[in-house]
N, C-alpha and C positions, 0 to 999 in steps of 0.2 A: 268664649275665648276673649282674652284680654288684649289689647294694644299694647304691644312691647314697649310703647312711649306715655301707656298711661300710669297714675299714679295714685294711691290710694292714702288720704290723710283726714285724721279727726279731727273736725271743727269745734271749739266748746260751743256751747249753747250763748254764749252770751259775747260772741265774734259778731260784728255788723252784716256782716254775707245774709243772717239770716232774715236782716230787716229792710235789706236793700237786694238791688238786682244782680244776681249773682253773676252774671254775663258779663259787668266790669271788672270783675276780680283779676288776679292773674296771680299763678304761685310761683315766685321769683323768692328764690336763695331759703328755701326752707319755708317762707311765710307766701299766704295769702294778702294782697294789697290789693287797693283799689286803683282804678287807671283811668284816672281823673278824666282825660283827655280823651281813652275811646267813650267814657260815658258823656262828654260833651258834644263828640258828635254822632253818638247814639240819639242826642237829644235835640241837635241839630237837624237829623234825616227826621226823625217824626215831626217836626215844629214844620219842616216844605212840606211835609205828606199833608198835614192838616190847611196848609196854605193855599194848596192844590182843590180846583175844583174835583169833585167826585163824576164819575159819568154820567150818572143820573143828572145833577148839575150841568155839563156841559151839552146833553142831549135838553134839556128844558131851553136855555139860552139859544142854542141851535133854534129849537123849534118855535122861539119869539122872534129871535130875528130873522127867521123865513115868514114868521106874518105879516114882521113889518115888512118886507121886501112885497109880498101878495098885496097887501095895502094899497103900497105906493104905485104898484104897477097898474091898480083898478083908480088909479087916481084918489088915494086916502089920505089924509095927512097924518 
């Protein structure tokens, strides 16, 4: 069963959609266009994701500065 708001249309083969990510497109007034702006900050959420430490990361860091803390509390420099 179909989405009474979806829509069915032929790309040719040599439309950009097929060489980029099709998640920026959007079909506004008969055509497919690119939407410059959500793929910039498509590009923006993944550029913090990779900025962001990982868990694995933040459980390592965790567990060095709890030695340094053991360290200093046995009197270590």
């Amino acid at each position: 069963m179909r989405n009474e708001n979806e829509i069915q249309i032929t790309i040719p083969d040599d439309h950009p959609i097929h060489n980029d990510n099709y998640m920026v497109y959007r079909y506004v007034d008969g055509e497919l266009v690119k939407d410059e702006s959500y793929q910039e900050r498509l590009i923006e959420e993944e550029q913090e994701k990779q900025r962001k430490p990982s868990k694995e990361d933040m459980n390592a860091i965790a567990i060095l500065e709890l030695a340094e803390q053991l360290s200093l509390m046995k009197g270590g420099v």
